[in-house]
C-alpha positions in Angstrom: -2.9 -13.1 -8.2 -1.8 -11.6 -5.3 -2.6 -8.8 -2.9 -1.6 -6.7 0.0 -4.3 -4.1 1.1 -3.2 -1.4 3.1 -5.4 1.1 5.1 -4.4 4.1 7.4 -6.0 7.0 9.1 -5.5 10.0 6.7 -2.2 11.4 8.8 0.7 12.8 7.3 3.1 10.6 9.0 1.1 7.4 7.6 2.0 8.1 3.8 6.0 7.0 4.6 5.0 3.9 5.5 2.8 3.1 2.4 5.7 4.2 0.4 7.9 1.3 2.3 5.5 -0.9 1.5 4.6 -0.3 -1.6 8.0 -0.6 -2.8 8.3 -4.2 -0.7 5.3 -5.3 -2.4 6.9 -3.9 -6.0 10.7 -5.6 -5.7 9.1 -8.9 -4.2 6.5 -8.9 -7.1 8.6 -8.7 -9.8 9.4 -4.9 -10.8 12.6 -3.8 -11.8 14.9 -2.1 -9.6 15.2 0.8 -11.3 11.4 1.7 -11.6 11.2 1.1 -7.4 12.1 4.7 -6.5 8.9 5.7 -8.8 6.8 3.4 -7.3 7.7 4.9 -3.8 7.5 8.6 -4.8 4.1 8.0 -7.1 2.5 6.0 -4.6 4.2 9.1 -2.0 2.1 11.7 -4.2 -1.4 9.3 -4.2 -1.0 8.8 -0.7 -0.4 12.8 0.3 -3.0 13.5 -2.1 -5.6 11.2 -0.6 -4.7 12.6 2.9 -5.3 16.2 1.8 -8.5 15.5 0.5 -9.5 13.5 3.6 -8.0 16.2 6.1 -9.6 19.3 3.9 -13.0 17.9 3.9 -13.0 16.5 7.5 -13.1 12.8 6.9 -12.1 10.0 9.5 -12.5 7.3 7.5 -9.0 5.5 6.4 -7.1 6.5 3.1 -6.8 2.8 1.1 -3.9 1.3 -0.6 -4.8 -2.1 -2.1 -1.1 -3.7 -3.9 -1.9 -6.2 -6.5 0.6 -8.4 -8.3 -0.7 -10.3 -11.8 1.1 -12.2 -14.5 2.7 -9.8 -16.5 1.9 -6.6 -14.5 1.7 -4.8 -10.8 -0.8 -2.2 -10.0 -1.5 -0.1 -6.5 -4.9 1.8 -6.1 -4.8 4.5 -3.8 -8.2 5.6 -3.0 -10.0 8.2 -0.7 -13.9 8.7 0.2 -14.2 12.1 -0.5 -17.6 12.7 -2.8 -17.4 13.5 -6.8 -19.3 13.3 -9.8 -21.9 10.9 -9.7 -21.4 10.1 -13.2 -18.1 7.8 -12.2 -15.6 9.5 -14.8 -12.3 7.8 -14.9 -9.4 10.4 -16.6 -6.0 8.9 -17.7 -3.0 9.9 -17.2 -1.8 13.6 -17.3 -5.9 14.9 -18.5 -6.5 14.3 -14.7 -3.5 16.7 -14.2 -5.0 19.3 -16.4 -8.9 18.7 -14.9 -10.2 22.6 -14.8 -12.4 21.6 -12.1 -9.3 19.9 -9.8 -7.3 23.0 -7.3 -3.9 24.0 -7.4 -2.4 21.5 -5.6 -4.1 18.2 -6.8 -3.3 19.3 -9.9 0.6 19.3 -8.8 0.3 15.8 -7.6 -1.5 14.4 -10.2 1.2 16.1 -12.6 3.7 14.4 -10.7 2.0 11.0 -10.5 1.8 11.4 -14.6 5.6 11.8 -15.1 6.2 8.8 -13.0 3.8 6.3 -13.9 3.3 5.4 -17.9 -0.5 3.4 -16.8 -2.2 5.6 -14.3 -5.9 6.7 -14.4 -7.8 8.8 -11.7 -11.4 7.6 -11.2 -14.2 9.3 -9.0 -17.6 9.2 -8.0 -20.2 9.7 -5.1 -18.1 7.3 -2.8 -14.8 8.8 -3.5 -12.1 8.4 -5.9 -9.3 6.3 -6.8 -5.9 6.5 -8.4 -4.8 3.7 -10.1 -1.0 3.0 -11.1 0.3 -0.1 -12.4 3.8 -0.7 -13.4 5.3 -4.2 -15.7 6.5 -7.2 -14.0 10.0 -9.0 -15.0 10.0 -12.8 -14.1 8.8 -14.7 -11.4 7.2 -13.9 -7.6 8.6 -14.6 -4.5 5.1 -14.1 -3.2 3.7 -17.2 -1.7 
């Protein structure tokens, strides 16, 4: 198992690069070509999102990207450090998009997450939350 973890100061101009690497990680780890666009633009949307929340609630503290390649799958968590429940609720998929409790636009970019990615979830709790996105692997790695 591999993995690549990535951390940034929550700036706007940041989230292009995770997309580049993201979709480095992705074509060198196995997934298919023509699922690498919606690696860059869903990884785009977690990383904006993340940033938002960071930027909105005053936060220094870096947004994370951790890349990780497995057998017969590759995943990407994107997570932030801004408070939420305490309880630790993890949502899948488009019910994160619908959360009553999430604003306007979150709920855009979660939306947009959900069309792109098949396995996603959104996870948070009292030391922030976490979008996790992982996508099937065809072959081999060229990862050392």
């Amino acid at each position: 198992m591999a993995t690549v973890e990535l951390r940034f100061s929550a700036q706007p101009e940041h989230v292009r690069t995770a997309r580049l690497v993201a979709a480095a990680v992705a074509r060198r780890a196995g997934v298919e070509e023509a699922v690498l666009d919606e690696v860059r633009l869903a990884v785009g949307e977690a990383c904006s999102r993340a940033v938002g929340l960071h930027r909105s609630n005053g936060l220094t503290a870096p947004v994370r990207v951790v890349l990780t390649e497995e057998e017969k799958s590759f995943s990407i968590e994107v997570g932030d450090d801004v408070p939420g429940p305490a309880d630790g609720s993890s949502v899948s998929g488009i019910a994160a998009a619908l959360d009553p409790d999430s604003d306007e636009e979150d709920e855009m970019g979660l939306a947009v997450i959900s069309g792109l990615v098949d396995d996603v979830s959104v996870t948070t709790g009292e030391g922030g939350g976490t979008i996790r996105m992982s996508w099937p692997v065809s072959g081999g790695s060229d990862l050392p």
